[in-house]
ZADO-1210 file (C-alpha; in nm, 4 decimals, padded with zeros to 6 digits):
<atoms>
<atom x="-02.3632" y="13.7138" z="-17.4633" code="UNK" pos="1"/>
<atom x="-02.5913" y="13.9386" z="-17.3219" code="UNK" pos="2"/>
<atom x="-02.7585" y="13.8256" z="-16.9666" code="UNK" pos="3"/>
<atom x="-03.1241" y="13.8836" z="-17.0163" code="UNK" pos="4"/>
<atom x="-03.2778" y="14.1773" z="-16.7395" code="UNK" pos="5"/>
<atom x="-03.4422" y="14.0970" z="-16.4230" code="UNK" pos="6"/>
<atom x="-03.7781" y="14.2565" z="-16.3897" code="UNK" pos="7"/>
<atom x="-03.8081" y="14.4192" z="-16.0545" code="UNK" pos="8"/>
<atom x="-03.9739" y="14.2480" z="-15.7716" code="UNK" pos="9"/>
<atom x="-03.8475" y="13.8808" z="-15.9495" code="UNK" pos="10"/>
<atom x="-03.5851" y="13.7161" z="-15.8459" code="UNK" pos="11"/>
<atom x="-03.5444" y="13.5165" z="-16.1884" code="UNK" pos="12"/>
<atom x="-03.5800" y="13.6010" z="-16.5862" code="UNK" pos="13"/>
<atom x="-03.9214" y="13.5901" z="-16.7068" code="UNK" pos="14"/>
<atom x="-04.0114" y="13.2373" z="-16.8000" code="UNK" pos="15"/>
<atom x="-04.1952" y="13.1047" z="-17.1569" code="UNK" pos="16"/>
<atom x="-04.3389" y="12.7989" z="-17.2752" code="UNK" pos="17"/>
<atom x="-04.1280" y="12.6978" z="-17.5703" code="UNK" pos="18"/>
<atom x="-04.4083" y="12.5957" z="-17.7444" code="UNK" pos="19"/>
<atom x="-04.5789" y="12.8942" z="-17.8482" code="UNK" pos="20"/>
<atom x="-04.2685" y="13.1589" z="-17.7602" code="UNK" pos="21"/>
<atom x="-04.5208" y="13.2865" z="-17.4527" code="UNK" pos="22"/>
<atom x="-04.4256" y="13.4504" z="-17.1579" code="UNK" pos="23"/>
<atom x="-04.5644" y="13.2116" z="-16.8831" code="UNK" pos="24"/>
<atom x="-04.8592" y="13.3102" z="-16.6503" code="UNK" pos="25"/>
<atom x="-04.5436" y="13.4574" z="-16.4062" code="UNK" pos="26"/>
<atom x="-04.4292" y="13.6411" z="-16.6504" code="UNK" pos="27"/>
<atom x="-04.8119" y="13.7735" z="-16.7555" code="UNK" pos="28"/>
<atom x="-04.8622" y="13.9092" z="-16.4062" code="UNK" pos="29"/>
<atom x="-04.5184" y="14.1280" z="-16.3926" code="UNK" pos="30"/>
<atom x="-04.6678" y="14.2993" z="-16.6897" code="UNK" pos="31"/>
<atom x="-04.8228" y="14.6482" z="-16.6452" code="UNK" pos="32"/>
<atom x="-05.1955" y="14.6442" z="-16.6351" code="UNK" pos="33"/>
<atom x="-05.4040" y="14.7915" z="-16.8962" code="UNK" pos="34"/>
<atom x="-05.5339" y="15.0372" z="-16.6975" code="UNK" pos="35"/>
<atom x="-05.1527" y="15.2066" z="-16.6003" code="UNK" pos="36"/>
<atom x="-05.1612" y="15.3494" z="-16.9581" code="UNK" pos="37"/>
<atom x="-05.4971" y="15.4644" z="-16.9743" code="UNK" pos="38"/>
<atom x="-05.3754" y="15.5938" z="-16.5972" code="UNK" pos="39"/>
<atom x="-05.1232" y="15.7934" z="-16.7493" code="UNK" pos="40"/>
<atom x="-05.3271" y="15.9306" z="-17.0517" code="UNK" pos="41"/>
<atom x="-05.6132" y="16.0489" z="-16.8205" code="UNK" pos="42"/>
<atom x="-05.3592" y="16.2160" z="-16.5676" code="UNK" pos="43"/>
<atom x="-05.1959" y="16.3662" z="-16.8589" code="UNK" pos="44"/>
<atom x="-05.5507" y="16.4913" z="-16.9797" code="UNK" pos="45"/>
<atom x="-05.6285" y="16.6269" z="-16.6124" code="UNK" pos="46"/>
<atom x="-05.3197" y="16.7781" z="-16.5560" code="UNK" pos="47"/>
<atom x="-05.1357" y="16.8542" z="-16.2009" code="UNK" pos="48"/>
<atom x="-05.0464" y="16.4318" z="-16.2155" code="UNK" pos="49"/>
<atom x="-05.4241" y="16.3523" z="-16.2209" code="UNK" pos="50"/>
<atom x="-05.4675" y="16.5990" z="-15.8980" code="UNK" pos="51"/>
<atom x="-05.7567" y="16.7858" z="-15.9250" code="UNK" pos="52"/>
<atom x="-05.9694" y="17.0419" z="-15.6500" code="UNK" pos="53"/>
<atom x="-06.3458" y="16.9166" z="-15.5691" code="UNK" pos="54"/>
<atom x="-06.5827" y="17.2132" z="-15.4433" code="UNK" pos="55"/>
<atom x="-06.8160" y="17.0080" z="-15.1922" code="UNK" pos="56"/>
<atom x="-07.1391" y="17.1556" z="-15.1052" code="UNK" pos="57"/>
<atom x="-07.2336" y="17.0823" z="-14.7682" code="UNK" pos="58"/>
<atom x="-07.6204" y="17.2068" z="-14.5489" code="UNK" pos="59"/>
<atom x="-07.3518" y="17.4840" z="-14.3856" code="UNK" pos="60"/>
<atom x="-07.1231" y="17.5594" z="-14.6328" code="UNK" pos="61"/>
<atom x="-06.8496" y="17.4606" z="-14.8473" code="UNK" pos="62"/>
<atom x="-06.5407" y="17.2174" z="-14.8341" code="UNK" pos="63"/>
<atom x="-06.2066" y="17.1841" z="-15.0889" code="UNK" pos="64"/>
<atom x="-06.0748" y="16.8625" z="-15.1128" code="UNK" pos="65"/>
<atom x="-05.7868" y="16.7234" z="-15.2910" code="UNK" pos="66"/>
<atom x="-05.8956" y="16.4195" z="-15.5253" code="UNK" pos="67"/>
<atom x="-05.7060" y="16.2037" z="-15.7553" code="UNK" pos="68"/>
<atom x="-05.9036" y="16.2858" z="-16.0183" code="UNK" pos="69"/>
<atom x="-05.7872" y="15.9693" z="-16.3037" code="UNK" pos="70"/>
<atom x="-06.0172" y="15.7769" z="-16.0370" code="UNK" pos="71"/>
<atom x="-06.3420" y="15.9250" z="-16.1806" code="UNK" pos="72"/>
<atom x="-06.2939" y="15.7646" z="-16.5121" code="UNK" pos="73"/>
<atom x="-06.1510" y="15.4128" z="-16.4527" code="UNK" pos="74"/>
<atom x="-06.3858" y="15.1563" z="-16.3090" code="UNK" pos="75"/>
<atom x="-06.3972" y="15.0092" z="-15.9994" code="UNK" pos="76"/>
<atom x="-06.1516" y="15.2339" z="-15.9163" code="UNK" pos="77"/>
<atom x="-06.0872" y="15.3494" z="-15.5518" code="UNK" pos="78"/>
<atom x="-06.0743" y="15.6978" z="-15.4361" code="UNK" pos="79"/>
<atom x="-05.8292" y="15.9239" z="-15.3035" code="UNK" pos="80"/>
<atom x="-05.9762" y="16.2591" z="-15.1614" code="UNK" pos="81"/>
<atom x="-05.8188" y="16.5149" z="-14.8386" code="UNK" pos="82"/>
<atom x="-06.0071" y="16.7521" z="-14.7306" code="UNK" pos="83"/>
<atom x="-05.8009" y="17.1240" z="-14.7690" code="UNK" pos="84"/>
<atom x="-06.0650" y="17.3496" z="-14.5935" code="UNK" pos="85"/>
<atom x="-06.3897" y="17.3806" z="-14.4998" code="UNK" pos="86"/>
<atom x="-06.6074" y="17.7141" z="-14.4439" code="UNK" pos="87"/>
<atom x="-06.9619" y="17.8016" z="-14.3206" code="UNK" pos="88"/>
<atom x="-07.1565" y="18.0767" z="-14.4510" code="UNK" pos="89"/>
<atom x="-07.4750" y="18.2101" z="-14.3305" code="UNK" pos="90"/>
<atom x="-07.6909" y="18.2177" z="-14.6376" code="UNK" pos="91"/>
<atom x="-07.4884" y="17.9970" z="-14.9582" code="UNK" pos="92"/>
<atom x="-07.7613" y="18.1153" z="-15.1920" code="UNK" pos="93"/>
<atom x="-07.5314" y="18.4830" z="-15.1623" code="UNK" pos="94"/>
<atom x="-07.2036" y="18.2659" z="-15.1961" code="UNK" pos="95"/>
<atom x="-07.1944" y="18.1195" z="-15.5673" code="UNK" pos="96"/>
<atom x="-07.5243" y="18.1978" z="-15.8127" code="UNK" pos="97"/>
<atom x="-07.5109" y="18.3472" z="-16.1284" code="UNK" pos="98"/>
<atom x="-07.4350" y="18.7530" z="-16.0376" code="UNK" pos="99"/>
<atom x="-07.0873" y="18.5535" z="-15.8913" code="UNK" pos="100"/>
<atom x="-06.8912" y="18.4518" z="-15.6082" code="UNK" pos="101"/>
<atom x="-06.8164" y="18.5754" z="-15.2904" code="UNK" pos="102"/>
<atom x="-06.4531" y="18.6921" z="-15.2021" code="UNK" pos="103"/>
<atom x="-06.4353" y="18.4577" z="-14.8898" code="UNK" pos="104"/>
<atom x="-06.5354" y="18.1330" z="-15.1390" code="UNK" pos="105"/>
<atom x="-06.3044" y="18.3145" z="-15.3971" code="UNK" pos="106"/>
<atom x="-06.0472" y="18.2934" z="-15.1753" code="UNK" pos="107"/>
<atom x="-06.0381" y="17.9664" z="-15.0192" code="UNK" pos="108"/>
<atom x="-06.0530" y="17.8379" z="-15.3977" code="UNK" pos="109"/>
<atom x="-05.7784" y="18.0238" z="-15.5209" code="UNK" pos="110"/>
<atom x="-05.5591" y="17.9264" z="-15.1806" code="UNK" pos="111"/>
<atom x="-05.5318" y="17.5541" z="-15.2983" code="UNK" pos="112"/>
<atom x="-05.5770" y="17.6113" z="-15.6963" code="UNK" pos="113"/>
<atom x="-05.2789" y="17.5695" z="-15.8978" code="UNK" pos="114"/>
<atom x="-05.2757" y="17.6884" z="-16.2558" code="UNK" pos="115"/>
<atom x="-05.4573" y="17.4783" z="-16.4935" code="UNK" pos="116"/>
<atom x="-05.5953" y="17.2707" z="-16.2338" code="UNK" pos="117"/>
<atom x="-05.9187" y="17.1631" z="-16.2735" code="UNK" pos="118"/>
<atom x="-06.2199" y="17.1514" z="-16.0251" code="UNK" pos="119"/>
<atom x="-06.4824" y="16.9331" z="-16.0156" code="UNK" pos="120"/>
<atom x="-06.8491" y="17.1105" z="-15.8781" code="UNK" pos="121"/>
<atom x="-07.1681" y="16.9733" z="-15.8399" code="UNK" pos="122"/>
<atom x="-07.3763" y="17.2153" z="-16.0296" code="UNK" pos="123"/>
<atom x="-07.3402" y="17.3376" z="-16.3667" code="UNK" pos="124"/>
<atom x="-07.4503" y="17.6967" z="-16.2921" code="UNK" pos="125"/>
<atom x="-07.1364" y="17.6802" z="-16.0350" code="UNK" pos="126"/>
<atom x="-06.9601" y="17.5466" z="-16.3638" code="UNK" pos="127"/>
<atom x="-07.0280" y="17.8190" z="-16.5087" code="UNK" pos="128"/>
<atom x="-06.9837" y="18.1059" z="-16.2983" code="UNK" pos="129"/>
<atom x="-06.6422" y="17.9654" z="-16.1494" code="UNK" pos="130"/>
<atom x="-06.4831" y="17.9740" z="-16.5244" code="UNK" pos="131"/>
<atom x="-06.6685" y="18.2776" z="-16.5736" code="UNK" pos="132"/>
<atom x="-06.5505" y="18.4633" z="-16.2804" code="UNK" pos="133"/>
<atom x="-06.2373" y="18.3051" z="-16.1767" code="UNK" pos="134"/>
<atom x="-06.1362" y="18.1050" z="-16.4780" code="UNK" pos="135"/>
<atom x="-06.0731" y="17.8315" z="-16.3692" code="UNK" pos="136"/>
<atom x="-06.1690" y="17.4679" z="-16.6004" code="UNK" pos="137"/>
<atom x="-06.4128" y="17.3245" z="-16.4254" code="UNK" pos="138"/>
<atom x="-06.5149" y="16.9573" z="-16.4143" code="UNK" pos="139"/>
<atom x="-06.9467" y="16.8781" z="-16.3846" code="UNK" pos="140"/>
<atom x="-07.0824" y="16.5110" z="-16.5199" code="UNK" pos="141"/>
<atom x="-07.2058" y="16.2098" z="-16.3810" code="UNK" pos="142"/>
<atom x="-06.8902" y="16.1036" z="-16.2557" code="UNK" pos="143"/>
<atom x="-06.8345" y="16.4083" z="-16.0870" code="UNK" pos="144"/>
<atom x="-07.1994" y="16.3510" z="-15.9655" code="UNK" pos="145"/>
<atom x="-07.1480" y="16.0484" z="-15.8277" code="UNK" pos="146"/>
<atom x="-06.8297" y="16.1298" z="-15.6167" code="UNK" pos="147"/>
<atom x="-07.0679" y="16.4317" z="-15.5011" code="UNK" pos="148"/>
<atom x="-07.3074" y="16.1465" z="-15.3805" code="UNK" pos="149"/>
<atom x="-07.0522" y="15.9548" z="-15.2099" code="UNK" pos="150"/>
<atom x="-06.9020" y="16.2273" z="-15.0283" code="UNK" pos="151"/>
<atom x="-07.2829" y="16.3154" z="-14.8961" code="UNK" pos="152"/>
<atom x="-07.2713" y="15.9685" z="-14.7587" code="UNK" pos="153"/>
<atom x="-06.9424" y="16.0565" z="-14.5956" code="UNK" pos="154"/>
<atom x="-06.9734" y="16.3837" z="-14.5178" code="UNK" pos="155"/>
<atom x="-07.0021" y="16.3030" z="-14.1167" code="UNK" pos="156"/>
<atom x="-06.6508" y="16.0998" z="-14.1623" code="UNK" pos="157"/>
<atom x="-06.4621" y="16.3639" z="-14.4208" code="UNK" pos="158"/>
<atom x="-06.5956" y="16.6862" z="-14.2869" code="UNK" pos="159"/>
<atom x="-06.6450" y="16.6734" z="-13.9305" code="UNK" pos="160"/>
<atom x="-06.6636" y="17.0273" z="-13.8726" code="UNK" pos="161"/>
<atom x="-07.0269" y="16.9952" z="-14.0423" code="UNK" pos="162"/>
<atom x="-07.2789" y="16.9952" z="-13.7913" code="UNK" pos="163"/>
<atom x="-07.6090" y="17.0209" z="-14.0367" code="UNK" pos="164"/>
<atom x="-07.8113" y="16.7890" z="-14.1370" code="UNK" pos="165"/>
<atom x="-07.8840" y="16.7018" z="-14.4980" code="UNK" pos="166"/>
<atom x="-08.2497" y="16.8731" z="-14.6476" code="UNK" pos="167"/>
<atom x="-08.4962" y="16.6360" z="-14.8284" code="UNK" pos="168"/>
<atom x="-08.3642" y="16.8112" z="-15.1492" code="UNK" pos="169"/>
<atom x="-08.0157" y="16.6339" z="-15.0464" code="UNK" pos="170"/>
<atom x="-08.1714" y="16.3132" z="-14.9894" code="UNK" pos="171"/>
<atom x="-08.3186" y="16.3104" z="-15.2816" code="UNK" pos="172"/>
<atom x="-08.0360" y="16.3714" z="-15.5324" code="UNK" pos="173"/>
<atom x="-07.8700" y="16.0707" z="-15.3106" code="UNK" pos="174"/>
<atom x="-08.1451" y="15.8689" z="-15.4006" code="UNK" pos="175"/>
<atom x="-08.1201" y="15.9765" z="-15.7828" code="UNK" pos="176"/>
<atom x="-07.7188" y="15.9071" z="-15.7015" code="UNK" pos="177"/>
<atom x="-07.7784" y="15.5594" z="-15.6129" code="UNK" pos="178"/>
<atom x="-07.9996" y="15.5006" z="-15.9160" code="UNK" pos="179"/>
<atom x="-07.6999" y="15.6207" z="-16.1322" code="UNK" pos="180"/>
<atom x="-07.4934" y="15.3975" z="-15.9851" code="UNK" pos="181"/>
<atom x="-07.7235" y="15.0694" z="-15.9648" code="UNK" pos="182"/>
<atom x="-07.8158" y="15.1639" z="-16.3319" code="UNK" pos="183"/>
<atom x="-07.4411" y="15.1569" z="-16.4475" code="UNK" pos="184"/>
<atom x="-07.4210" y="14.8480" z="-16.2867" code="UNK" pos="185"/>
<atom x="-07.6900" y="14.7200" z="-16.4359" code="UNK" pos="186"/>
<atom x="-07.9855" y="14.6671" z="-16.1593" code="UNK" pos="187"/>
<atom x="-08.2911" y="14.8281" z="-16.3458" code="UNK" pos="188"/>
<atom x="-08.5509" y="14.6158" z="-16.1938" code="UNK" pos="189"/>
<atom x="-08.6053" y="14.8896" z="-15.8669" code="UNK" pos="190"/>
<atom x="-08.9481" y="15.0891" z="-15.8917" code="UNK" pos="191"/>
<atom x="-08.9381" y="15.4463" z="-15.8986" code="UNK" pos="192"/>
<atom x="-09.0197" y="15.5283" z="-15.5047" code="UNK" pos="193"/>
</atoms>
């Protein structure tokens, strides 16, 4: 007769009420979530394990980070992000617009890019030039949005090198970045300030 298999981190075979043939409320928790499935799937979708590059746009400049990317579609989730590099430039309007990209931004992309690795950006005309130009697939909603807002909140803490100070323009999409997120929570009683 065949000794039934432990499950790992239990000492013991999983228990059931003889009743109704169901694995007791021990034996419920040492199940896999339902969110380590759609964890998988969404890695799977993302490619690189769910790693993906975020392009962070910052007063000075521009950072990389690395950012485990299943997070932005999973709620509640919590978020995993290094910072790779980060770069000043003296005027950003000549780094990224719609004629292309500058070799020094081109570079420090394609240092940490691995093939078929997507990047998230805040801006869809920075969408569209990066797959454009470099061809890279590029990640820009309002998840990716909202990560964007976050790291603005952080960006004394993940980017230290960043000595500017955000422009009203900045404050404002943070603004618009917390009414995204009190929205999806569902606070809609706030007047527009």
């Amino acid at each position: 007769m065949d000794r039934p298999k432990k499950r790992l981190g239990s000492s013991s075979p999983p228990e059931s009420d003889a009743s109704s043939g169901e694995p007791t409320s021990t034996a419920r928790e040492a199940r896999p979530s339902a969110r380590a499935p759609l964890a998988a799937v969404l890695a799977d979708r993302l490619g690189h394990n769910g790693i993906i590059l975020l392009l962070f746009e910052t007063p000075s400049g521009f950072a990389i980070f690395r950012y485990y990317g299943v997070q932005l579609f999973l709620p509640n989730a919590k978020e995993f992000i290094w910072l790779k590099k980060f770069r000043t430039f003296n005027d950003k309007s000549k780094v990224i617009n719609h004629t292309g990209i500058s070799t020094h931004l081109t570079e420090m992309i394609k240092k940490w890019h691995l093939p078929g690795q997507k990047l998230a950006v805040g801006k869809l005309e920075y969408k569209k030039a990066i797959e454009a130009r470099l061809k890279i697939p590029c990640l820009f909603n309002d998840e990716v949005l909202e990560v964007m807002w976050g790291l603005k909140n952080l960006m004394r803490s993940l980017v230290p090198e960043e000595t500017s100070e955000l422009t009203g323009e900045d404050r404002l999409q943070m603004s618009y970045g917390m009414k995204t997120v009190l929205d999806r929570y569902g606070f809609h009683d706030f007047p527009n300030a």
